[in-house]
N, C-alpha and C positions, 0 to 999 in steps of 0.2 A: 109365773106358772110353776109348779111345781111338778117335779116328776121322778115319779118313782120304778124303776130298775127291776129285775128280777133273772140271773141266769142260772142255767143249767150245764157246768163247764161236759160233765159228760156228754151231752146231748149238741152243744155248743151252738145255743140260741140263749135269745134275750126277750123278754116281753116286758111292754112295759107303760105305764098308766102316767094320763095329769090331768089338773082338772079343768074342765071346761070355761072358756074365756067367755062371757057375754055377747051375744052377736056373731061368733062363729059360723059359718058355713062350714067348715071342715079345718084340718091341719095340715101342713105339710112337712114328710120326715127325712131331713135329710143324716147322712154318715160321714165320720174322716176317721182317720187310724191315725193323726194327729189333732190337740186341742186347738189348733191353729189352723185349722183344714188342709186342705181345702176338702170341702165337702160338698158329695157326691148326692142328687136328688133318689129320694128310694122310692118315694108314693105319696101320694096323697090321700086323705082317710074322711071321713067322716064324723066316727068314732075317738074318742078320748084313751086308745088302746092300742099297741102296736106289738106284731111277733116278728122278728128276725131272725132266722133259722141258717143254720150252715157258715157258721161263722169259725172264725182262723181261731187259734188260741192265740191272741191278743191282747188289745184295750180297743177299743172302739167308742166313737166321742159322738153324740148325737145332737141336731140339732132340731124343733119342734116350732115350728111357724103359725098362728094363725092366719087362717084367711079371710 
């Protein structure tokens, strides 16, 4: 799966797209402030598209599940 990123450090959110797996019901998006995690569940989606708003100035490491 590929996924593509997009932030706005002034605004300090992230949106961000991949493409849809075959057979999907939905996605689940998890977060860590390490690439190692541990990572924290944020939502579940339906959609191929995620916004995350109010974020630290950081790095923030994501990860994207199908279901």
């Amino acid at each position: 799966m590929t996924i593509t990123a997009t932030s706005t450090n002034i605004l300090q959110d992230a949106t961000f797209t991949w493409n849809s797996v075959p057979n999907a019901i939905g996605y689940v998006i998890s977060r860590a402030t390490s690439s190692g995690g541990p990572y924290t569940l944020l939502q579940s989606v339906t959609t191929t598209r995620y916004f995350d708003g109010g974020l630290s100035n950081q790095t923030y490491y994501y990860h994207v599940a199908a279901m």
